[in-house]
mmCIF file of the C-alpha atoms, coordinates in Angstrom:
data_MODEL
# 
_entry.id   MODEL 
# 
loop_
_atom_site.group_PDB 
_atom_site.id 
_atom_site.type_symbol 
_atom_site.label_atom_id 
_atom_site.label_alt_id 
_atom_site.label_comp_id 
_atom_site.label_asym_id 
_atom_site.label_entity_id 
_atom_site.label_seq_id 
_atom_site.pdbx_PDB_ins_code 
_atom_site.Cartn_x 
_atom_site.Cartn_y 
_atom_site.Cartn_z 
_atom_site.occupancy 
_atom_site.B_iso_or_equiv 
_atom_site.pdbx_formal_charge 
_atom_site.auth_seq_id 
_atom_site.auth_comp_id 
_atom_site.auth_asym_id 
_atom_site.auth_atom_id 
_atom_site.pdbx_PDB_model_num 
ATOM 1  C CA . UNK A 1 1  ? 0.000   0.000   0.000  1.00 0.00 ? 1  UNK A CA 1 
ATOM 2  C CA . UNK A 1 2  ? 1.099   3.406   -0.582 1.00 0.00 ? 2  UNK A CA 1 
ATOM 3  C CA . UNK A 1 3  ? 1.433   5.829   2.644  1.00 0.00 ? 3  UNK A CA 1 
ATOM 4  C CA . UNK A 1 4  ? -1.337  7.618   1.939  1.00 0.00 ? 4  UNK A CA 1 
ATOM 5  C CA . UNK A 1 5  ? -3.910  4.771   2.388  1.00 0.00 ? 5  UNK A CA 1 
ATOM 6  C CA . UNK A 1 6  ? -2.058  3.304   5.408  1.00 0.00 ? 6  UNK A CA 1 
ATOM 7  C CA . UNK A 1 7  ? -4.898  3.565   8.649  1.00 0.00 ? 7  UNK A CA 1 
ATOM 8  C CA . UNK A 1 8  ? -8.060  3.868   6.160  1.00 0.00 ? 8  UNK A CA 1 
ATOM 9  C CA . UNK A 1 9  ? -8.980  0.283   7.381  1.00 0.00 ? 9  UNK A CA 1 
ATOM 10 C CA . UNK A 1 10 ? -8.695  -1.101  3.523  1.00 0.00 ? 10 UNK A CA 1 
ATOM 11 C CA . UNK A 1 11 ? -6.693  -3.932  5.368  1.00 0.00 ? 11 UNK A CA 1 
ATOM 12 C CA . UNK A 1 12 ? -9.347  -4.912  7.741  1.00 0.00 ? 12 UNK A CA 1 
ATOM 13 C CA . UNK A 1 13 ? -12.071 -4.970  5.138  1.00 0.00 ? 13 UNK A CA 1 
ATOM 14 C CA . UNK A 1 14 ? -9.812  -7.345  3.559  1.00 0.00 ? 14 UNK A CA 1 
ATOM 15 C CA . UNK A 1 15 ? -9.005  -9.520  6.614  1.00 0.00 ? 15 UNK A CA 1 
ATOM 16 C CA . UNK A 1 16 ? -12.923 -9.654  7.442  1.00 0.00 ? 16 UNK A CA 1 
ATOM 17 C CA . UNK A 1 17 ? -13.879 -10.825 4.332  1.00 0.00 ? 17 UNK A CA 1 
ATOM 18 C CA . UNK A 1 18 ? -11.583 -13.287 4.460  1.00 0.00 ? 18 UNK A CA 1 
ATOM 19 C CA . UNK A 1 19 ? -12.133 -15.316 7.207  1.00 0.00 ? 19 UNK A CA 1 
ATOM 20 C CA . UNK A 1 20 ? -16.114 -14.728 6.164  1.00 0.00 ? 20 UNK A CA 1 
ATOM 21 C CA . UNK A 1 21 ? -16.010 -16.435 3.551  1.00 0.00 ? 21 UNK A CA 1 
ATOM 22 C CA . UNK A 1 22 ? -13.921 -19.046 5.133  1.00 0.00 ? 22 UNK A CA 1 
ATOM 23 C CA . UNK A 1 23 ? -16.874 -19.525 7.203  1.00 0.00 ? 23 UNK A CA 1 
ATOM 24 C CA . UNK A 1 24 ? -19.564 -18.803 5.204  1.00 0.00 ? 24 UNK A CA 1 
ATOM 25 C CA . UNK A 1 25 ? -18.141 -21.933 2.487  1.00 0.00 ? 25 UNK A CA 1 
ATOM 26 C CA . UNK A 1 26 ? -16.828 -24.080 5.614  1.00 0.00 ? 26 UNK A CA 1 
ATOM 27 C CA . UNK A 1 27 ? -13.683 -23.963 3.766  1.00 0.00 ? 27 UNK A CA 1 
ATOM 28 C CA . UNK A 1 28 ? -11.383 -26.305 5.263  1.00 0.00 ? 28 UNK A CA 1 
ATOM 29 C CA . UNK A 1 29 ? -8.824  -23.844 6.490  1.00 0.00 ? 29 UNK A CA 1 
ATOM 30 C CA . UNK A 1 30 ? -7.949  -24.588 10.204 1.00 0.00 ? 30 UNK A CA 1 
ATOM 31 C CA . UNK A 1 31 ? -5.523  -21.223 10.249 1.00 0.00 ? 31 UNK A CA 1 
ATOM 32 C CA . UNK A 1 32 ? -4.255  -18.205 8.711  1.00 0.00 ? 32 UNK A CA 1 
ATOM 33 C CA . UNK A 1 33 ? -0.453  -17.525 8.332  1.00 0.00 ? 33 UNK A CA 1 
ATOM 34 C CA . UNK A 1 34 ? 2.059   -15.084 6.782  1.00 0.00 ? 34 UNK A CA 1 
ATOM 35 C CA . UNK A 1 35 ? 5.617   -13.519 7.353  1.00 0.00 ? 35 UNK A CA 1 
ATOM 36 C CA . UNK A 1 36 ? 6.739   -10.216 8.165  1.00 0.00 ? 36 UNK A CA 1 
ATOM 37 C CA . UNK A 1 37 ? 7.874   -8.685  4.916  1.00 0.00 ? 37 UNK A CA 1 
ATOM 38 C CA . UNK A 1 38 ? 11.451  -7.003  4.695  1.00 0.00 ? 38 UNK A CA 1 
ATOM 39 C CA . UNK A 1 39 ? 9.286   -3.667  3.861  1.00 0.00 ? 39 UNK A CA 1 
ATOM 40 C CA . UNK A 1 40 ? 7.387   -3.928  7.174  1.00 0.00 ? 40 UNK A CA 1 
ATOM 41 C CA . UNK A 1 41 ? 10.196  -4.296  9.496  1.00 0.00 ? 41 UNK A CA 1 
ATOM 42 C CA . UNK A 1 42 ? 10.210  -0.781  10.439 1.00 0.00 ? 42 UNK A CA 1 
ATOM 43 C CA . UNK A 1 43 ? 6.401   -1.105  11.749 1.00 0.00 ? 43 UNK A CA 1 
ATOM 44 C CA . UNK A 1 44 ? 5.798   -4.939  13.274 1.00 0.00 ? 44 UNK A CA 1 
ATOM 45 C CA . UNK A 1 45 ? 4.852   -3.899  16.109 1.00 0.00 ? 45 UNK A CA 1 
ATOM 46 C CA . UNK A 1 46 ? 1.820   -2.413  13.993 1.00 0.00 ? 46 UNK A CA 1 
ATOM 47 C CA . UNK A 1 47 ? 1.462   -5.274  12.284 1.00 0.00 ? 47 UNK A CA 1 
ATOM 48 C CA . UNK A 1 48 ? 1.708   -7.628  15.477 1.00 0.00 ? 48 UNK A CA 1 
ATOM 49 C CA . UNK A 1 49 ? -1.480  -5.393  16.440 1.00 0.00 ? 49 UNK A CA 1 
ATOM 50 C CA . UNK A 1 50 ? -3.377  -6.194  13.134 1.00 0.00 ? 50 UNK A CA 1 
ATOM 51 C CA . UNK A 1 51 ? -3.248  -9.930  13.274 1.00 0.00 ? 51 UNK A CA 1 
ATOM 52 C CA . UNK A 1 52 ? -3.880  -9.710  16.833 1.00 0.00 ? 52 UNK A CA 1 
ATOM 53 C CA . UNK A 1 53 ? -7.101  -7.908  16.425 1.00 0.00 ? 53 UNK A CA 1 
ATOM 54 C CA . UNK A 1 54 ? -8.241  -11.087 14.375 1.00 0.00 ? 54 UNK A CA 1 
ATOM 55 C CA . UNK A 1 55 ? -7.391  -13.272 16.573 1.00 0.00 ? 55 UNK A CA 1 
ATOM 56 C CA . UNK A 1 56 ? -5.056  -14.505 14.100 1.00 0.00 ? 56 UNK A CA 1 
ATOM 57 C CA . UNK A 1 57 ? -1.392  -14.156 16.176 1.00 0.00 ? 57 UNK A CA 1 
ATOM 58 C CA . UNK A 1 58 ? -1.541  -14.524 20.079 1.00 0.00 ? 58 UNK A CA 1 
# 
């Protein structure tokens, strides 16, 4: 994302649909998983927040 549309919640409306339609097609996905890019290290702890807000990294 360009800086500009960092903190418009584009990412959450991503992450929500997601894992909807995980549910709503009981696809067969027991987790989600990534890495943190070499472009984010300058922010994880932001990014440790996202995930966390799903649930997604305790």
């Amino acid at each position: 994302m360009e800086d500009n549309d960092i903190n418009n919640g584009y990412g959450s409306v991503l992450m929500k649909v997601l894992l909807l339609i995980i549910q709503r097609y009981s696809l067969p996905i027991k987790y989600v998983t990534g890495w943190i890019s070499g472009v984010d290290w300058d922010h994880v702890e932001r990014s440790k927040h996202f995930y966390e807000k799903f649930g997604i990294l305790s």
